[in-house]
N, CA, C and O atoms as a GROMACS GRO file, in nm:
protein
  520
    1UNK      N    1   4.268   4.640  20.338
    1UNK     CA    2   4.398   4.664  20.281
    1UNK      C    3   4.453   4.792  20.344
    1UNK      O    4   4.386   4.891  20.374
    2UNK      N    5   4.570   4.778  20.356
    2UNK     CA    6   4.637   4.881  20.449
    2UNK      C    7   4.720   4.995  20.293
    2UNK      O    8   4.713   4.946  20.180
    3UNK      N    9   4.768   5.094  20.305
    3UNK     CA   10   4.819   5.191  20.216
    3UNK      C   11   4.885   5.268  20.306
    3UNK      O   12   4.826   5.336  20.391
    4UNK      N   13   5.058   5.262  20.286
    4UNK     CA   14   5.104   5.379  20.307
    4UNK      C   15   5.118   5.496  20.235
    4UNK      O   16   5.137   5.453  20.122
    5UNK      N   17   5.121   5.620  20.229
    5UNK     CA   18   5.140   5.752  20.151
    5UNK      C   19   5.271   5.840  20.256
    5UNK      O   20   5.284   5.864  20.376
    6UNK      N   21   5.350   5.867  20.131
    6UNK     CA   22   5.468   5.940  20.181
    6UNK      C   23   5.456   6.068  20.115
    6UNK      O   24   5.413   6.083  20.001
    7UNK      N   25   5.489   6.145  20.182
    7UNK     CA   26   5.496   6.272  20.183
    7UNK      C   27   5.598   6.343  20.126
    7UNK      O   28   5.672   6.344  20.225
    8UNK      N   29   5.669   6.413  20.028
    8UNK     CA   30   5.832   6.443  20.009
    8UNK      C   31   5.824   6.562  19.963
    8UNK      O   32   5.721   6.593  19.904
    9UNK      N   33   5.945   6.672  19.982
    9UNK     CA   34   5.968   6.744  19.901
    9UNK      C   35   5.954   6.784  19.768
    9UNK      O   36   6.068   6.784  19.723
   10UNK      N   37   5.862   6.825  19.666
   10UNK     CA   38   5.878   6.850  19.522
   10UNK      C   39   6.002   6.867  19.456
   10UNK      O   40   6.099   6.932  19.494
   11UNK      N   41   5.982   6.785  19.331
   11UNK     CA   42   6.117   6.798  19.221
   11UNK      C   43   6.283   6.764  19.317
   11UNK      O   44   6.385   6.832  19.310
   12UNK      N   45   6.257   6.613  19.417
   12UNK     CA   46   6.356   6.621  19.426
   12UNK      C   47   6.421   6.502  19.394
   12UNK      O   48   6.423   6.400  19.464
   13UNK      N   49   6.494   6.523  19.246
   13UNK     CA   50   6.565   6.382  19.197
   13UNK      C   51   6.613   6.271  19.334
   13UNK      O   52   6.639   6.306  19.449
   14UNK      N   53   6.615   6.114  19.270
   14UNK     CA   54   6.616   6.046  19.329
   14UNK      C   55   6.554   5.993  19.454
   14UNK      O   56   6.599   5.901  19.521
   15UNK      N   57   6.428   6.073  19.481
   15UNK     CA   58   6.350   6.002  19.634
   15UNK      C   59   6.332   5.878  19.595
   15UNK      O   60   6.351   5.780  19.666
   16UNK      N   61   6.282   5.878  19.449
   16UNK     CA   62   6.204   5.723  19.449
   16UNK      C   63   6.270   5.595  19.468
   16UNK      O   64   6.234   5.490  19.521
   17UNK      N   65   6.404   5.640  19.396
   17UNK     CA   66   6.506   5.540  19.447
   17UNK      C   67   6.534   5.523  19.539
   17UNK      O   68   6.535   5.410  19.587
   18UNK      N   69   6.575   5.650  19.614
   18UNK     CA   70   6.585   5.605  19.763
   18UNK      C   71   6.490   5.497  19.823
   18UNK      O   72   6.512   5.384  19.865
   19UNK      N   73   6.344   5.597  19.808
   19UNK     CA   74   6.248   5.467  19.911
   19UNK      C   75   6.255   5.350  19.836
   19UNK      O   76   6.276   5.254  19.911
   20UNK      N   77   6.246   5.318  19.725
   20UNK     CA   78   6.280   5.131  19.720
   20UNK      C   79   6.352   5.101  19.709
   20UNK      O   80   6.331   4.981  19.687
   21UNK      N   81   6.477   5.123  19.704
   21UNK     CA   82   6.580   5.095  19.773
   21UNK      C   83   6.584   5.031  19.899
   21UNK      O   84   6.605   4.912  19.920
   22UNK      N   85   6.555   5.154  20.009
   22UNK     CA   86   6.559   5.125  20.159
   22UNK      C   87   6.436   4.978  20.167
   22UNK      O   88   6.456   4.870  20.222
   23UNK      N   89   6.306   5.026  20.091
   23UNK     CA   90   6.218   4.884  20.146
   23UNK      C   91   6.281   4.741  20.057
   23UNK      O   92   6.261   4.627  20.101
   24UNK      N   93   6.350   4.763  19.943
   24UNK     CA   94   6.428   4.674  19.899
   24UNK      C   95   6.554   4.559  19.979
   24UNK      O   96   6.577   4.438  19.975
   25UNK      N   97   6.613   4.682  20.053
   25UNK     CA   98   6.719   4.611  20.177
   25UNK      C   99   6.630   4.583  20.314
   25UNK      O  100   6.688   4.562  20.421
   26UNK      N  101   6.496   4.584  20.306
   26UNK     CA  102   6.397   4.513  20.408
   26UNK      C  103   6.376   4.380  20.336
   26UNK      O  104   6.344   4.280  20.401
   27UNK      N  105   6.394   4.374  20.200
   27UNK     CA  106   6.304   4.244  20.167
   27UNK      C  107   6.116   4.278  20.169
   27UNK      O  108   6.027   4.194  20.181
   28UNK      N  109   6.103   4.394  20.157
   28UNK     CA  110   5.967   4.451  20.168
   28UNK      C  111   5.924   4.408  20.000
   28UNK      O  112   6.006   4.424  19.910
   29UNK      N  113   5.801   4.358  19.978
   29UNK     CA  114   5.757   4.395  19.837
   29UNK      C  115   5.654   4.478  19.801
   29UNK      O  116   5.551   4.488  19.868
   30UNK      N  117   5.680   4.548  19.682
   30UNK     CA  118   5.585   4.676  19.663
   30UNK      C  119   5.459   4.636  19.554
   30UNK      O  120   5.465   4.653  19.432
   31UNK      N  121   5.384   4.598  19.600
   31UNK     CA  122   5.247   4.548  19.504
   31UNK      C  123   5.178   4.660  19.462
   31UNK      O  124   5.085   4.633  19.386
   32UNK      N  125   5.197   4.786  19.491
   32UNK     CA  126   5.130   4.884  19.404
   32UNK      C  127   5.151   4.981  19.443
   32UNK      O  128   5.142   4.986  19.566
   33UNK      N  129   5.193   5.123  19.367
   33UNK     CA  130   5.243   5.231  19.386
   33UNK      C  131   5.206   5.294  19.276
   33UNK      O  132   5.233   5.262  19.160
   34UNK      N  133   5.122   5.418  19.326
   34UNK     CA  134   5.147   5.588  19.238
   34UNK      C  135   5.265   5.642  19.295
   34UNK      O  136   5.312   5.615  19.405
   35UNK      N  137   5.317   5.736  19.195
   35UNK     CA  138   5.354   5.820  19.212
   35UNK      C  139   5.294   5.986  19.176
   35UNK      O  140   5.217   6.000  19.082
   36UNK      N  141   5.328   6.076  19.240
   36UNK     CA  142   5.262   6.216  19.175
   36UNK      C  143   5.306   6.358  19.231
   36UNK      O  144   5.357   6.380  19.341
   37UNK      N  145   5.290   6.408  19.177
   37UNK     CA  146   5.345   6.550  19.261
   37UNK      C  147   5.262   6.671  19.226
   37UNK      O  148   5.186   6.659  19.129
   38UNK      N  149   5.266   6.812  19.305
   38UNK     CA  150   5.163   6.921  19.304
   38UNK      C  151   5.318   6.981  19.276
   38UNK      O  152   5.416   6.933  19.219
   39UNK      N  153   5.289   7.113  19.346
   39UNK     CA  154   5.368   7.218  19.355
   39UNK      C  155   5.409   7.214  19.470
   39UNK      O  156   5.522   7.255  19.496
   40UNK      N  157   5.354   7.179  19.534
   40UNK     CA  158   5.422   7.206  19.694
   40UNK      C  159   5.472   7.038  19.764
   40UNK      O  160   5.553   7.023  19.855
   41UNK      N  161   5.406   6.938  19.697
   41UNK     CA  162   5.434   6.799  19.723
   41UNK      C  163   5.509   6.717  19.622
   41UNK      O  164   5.515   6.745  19.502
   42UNK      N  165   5.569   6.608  19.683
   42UNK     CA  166   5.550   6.451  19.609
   42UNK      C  167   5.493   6.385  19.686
   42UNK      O  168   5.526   6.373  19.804
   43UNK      N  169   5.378   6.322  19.622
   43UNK     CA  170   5.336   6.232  19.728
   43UNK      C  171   5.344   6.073  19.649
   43UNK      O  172   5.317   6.072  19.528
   44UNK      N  173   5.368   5.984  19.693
   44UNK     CA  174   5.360   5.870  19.670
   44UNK      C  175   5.292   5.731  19.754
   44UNK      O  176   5.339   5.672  19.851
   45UNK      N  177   5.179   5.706  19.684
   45UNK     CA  178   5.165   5.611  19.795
   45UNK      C  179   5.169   5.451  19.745
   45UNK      O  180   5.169   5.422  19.625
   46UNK      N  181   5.171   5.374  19.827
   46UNK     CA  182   5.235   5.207  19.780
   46UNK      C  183   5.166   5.118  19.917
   46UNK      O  184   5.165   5.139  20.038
   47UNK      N  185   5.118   5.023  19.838
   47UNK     CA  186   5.083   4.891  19.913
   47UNK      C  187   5.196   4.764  19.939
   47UNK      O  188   5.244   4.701  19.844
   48UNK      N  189   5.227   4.739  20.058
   48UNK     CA  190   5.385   4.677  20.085
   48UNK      C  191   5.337   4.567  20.141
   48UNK      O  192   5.220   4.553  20.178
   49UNK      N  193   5.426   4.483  20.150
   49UNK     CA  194   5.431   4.343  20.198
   49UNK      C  195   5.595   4.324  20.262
   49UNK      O  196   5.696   4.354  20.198
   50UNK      N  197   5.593   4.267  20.406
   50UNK     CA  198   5.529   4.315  20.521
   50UNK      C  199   5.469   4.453  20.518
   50UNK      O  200   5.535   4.533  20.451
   51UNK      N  201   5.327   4.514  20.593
   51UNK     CA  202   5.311   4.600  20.574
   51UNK      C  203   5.430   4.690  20.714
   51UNK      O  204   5.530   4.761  20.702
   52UNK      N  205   5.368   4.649  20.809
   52UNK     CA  206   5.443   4.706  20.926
   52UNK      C  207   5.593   4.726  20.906
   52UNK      O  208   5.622   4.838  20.947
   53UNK      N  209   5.688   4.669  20.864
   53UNK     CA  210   5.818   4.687  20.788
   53UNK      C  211   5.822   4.750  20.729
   53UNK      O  212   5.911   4.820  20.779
   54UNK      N  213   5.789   4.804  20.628
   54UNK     CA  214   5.812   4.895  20.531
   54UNK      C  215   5.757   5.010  20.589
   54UNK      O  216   5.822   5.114  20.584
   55UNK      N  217   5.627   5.006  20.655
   55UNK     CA  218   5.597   5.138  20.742
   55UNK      C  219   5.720   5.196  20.880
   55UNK      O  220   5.736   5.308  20.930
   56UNK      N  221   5.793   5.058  20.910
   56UNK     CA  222   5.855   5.123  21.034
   56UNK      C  223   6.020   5.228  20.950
   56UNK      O  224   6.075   5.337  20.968
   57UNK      N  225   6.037   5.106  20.854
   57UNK     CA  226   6.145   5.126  20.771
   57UNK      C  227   6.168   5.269  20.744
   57UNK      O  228   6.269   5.333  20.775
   58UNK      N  229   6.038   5.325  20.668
   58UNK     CA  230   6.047   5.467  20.617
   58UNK      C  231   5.990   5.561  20.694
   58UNK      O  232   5.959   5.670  20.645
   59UNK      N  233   5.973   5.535  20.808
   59UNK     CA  234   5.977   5.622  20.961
   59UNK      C  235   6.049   5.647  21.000
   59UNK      O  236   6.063   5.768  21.016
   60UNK      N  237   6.138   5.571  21.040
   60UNK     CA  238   6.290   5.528  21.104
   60UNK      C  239   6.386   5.639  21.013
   60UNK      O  240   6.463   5.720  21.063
   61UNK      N  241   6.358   5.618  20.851
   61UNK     CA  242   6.445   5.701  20.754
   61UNK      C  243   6.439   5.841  20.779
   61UNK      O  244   6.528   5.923  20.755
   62UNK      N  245   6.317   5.864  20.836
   62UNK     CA  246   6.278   5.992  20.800
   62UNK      C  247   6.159   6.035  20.712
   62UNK      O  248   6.097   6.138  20.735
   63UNK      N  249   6.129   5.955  20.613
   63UNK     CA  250   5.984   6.026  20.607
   63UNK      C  251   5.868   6.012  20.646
   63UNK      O  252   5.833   5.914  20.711
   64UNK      N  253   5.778   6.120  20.607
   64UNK     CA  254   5.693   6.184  20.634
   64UNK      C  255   5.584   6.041  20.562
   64UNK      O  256   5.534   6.046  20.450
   65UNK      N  257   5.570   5.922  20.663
   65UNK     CA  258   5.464   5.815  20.586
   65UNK      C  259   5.372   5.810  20.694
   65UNK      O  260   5.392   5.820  20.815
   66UNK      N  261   5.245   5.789  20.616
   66UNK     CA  262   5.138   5.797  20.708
   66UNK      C  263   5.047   5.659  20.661
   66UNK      O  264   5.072   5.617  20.548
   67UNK      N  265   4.957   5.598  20.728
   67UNK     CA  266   4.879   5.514  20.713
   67UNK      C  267   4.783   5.547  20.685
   67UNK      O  268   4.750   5.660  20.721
   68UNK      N  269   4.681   5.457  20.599
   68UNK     CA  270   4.542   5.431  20.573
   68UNK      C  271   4.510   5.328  20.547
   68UNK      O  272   4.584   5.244  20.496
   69UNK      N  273   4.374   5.307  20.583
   69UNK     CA  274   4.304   5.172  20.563
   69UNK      C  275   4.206   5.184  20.460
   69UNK      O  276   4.111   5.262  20.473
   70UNK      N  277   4.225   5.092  20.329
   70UNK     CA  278   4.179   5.107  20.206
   70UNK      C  279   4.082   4.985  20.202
   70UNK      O  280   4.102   4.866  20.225
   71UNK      N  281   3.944   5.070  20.157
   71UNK     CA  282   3.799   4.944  20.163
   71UNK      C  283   3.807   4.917  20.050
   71UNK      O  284   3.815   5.009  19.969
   72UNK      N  285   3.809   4.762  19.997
   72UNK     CA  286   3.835   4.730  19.817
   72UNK      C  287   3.647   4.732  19.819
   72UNK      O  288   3.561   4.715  19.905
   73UNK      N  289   3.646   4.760  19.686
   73UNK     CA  290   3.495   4.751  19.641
   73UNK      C  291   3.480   4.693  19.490
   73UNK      O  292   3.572   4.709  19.409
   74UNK      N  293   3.374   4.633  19.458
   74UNK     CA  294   3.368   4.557  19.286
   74UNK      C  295   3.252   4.609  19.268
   74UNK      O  296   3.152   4.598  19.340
   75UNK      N  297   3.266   4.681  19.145
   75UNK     CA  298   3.158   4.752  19.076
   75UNK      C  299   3.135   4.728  18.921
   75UNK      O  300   3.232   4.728  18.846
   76UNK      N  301   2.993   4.705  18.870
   76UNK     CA  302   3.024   4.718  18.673
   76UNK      C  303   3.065   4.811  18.658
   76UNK      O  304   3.049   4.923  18.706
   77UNK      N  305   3.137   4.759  18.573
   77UNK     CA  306   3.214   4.864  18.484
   77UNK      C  307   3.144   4.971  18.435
   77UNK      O  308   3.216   5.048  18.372
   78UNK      N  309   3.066   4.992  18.439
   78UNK     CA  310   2.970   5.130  18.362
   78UNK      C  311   2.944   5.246  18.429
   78UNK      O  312   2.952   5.256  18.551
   79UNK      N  313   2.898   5.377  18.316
   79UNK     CA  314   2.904   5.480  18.346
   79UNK      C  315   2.809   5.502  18.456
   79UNK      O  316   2.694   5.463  18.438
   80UNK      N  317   2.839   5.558  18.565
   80UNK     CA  318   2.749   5.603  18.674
   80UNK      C  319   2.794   5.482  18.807
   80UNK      O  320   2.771   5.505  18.926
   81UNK      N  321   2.827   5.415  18.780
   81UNK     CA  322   2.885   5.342  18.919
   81UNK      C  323   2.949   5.379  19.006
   81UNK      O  324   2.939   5.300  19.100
   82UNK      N  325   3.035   5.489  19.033
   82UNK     CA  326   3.120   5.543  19.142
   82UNK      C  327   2.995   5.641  19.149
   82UNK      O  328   2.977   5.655  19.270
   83UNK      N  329   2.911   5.706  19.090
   83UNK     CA  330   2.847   5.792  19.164
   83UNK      C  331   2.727   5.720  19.226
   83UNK      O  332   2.681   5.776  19.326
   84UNK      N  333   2.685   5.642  19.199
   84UNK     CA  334   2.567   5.536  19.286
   84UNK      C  335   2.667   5.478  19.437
   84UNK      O  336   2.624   5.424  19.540
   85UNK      N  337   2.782   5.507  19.406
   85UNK     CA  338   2.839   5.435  19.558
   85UNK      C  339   2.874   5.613  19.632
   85UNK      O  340   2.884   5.639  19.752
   86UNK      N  341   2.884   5.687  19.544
   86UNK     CA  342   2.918   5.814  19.636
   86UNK      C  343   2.775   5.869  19.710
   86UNK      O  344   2.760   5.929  19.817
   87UNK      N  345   2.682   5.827  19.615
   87UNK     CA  346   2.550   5.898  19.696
   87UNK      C  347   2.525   5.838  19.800
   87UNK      O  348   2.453   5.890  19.885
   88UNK      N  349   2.573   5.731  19.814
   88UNK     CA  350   2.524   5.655  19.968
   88UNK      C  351   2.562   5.721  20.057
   88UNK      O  352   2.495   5.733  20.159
   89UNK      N  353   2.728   5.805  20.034
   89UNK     CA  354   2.796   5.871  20.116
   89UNK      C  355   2.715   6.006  20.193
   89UNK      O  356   2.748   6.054  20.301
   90UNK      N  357   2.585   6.059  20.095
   90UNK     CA  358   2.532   6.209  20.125
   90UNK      C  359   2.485   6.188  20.242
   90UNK      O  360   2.533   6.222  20.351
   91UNK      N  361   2.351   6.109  20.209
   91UNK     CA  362   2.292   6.129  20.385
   91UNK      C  363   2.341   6.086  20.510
   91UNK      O  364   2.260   6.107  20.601
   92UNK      N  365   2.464   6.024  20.551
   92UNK     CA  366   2.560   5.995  20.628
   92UNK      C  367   2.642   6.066  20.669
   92UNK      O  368   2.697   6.060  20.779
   93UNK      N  369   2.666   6.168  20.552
   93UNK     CA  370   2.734   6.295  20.559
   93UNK      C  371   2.902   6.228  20.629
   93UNK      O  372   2.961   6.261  20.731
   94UNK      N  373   2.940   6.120  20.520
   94UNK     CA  374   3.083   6.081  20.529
   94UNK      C  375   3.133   6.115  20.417
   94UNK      O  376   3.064   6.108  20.316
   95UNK      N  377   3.251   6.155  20.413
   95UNK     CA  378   3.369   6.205  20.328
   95UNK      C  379   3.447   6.092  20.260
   95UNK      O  380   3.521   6.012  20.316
   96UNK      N  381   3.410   6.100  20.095
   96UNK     CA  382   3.538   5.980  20.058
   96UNK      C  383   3.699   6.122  20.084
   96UNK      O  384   3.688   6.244  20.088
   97UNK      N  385   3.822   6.040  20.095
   97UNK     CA  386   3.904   6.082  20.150
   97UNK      C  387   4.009   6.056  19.984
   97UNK      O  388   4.086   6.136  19.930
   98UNK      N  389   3.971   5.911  19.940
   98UNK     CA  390   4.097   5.905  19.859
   98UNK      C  391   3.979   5.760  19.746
   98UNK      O  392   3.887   5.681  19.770
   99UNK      N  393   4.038   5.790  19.663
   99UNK     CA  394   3.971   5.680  19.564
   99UNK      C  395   4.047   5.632  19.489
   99UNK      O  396   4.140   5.709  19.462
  100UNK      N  397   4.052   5.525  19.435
  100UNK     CA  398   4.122   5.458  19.294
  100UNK      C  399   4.040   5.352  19.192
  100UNK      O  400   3.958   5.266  19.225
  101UNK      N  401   4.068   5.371  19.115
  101UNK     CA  402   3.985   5.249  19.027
  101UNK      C  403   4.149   5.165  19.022
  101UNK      O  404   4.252   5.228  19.000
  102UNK      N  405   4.146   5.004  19.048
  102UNK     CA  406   4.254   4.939  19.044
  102UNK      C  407   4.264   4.846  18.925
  102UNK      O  408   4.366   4.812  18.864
  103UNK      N  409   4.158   4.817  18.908
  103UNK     CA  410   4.134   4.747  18.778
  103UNK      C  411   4.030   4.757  18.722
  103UNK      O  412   3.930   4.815  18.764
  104UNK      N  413   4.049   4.670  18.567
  104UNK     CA  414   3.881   4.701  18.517
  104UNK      C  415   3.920   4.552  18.419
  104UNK      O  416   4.020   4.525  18.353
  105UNK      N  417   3.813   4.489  18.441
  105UNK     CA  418   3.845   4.351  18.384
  105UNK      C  419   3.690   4.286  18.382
  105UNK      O  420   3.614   4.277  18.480
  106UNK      N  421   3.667   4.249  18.268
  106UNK     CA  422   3.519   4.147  18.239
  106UNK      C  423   3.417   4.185  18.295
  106UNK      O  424   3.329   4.123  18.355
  107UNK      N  425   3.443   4.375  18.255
  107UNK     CA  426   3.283   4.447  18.308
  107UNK      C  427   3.255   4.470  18.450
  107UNK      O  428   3.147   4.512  18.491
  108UNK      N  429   3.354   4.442  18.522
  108UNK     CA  430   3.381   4.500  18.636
  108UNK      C  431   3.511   4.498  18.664
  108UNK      O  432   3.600   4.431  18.613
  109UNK      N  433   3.517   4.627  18.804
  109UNK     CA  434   3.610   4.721  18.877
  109UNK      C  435   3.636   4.690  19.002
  109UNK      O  436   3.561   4.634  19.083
  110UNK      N  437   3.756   4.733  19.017
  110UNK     CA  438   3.803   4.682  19.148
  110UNK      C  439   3.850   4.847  19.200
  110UNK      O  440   3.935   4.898  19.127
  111UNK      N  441   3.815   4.909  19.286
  111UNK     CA  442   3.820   5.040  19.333
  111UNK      C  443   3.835   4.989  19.484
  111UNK      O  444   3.767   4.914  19.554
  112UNK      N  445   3.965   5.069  19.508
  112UNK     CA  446   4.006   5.080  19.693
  112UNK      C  447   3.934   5.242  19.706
  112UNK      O  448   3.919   5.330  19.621
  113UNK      N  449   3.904   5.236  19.827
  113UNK     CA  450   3.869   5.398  19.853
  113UNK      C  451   3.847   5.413  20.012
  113UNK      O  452   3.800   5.325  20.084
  114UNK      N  453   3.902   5.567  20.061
  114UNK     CA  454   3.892   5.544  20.230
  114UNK      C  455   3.790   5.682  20.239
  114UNK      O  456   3.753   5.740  20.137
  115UNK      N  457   3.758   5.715  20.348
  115UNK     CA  458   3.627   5.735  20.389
  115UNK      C  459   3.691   5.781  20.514
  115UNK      O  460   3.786   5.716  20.559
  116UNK      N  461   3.637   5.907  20.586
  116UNK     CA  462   3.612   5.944  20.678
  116UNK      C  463   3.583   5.885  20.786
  116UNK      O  464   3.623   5.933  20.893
  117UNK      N  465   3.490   5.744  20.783
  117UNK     CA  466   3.434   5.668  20.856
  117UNK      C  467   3.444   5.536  20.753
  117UNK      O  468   3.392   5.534  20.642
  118UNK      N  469   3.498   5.459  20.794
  118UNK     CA  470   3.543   5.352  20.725
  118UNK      C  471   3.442   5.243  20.789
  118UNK      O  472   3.381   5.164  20.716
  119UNK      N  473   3.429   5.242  20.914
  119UNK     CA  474   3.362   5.147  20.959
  119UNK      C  475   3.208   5.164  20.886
  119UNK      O  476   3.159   5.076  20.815
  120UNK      N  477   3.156   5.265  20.911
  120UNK     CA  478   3.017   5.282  20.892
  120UNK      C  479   3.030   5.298  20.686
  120UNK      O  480   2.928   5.280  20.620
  121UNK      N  481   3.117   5.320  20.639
  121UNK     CA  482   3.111   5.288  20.425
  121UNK      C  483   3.144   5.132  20.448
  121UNK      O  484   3.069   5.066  20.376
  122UNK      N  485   3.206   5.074  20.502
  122UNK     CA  486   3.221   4.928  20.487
  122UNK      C  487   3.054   4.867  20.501
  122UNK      O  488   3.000   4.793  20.419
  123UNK      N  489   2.999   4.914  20.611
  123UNK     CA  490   2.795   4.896  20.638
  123UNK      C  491   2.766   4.929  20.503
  123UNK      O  492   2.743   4.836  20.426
  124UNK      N  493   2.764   5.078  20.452
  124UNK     CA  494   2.719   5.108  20.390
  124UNK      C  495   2.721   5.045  20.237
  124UNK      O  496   2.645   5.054  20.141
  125UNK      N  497   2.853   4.973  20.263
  125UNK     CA  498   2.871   4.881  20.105
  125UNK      C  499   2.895   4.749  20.110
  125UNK      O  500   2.995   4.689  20.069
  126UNK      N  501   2.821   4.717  20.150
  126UNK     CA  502   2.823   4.506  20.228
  126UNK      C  503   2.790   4.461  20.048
  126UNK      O  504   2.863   4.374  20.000
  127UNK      N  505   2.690   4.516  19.966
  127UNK     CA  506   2.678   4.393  19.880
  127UNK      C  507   2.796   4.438  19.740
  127UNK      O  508   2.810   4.396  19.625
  128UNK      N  509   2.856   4.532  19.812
  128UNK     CA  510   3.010   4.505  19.693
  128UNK      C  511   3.144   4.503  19.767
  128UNK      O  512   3.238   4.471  19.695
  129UNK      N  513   3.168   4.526  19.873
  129UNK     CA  514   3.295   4.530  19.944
  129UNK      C  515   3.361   4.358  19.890
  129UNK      O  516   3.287   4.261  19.871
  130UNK      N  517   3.492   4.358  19.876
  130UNK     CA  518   3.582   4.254  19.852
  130UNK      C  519   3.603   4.196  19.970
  130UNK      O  520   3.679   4.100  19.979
   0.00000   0.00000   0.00000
């Protein structure tokens, strides 16, 4: 799964409209989006359909969107499961980069997460990767 993340200015009314808007007059659809902001950011990131469209779209506009490639993973639902998949990460000495839990449904989880090395956590998680 592919994920764009945009980058914006803090506290500035109306971005959000703007960007779906603009992927709106693509005919782009938005299957999943945070939104969030720090002090110094907004960042928002969203899973689109076309992906490449909506990525060229809000390039073209002007912002600041960057790509990632998001590994889905299914885990039980229970306490200690993201840390049994992070320890795999130690002796490899790869970096998770970004995580989400996406769902949680009938005792198991559906978690996207990217990695430093994506190729070699995708090895590393063959008997739960989606």
């Amino acid at each position: 799964m592919k994920e764009i993340t945009i980058i914006t200015p803090p506290d500035r009314p109306g971005t959000l409209a703007d960007i779906t808007e603009l992927l709106a007059a693509e005919s782009v659809n938005i299957t999943d989006m945070e939104v969030m902001e720090d002090e110094v950011h907004g960042i928002i990131r969203l899973v689109a359909a076309p992906y490449d469209v909506a990525l060229r779209s809000l390039t073209e506009a002007g912002y600041h969107a960057l790509s990632e490639d998001v590994l889905l993973i299914r885990l039980k639902d229970e306490p200690g499961a993201i840390a049994k998949i992070a320890a795999r990460f130690r002796e490899p000495a790869v970096n998770v980069t970004s995580l989400r839990i996406l769902r949680r449904v009938g005792g198991w989880a559906t978690v996207g997460m990217s990695t430093s090395d994506n190729a070699l956590a995708r090895t590393l998680l063959t008997d739960c990767i989606v």
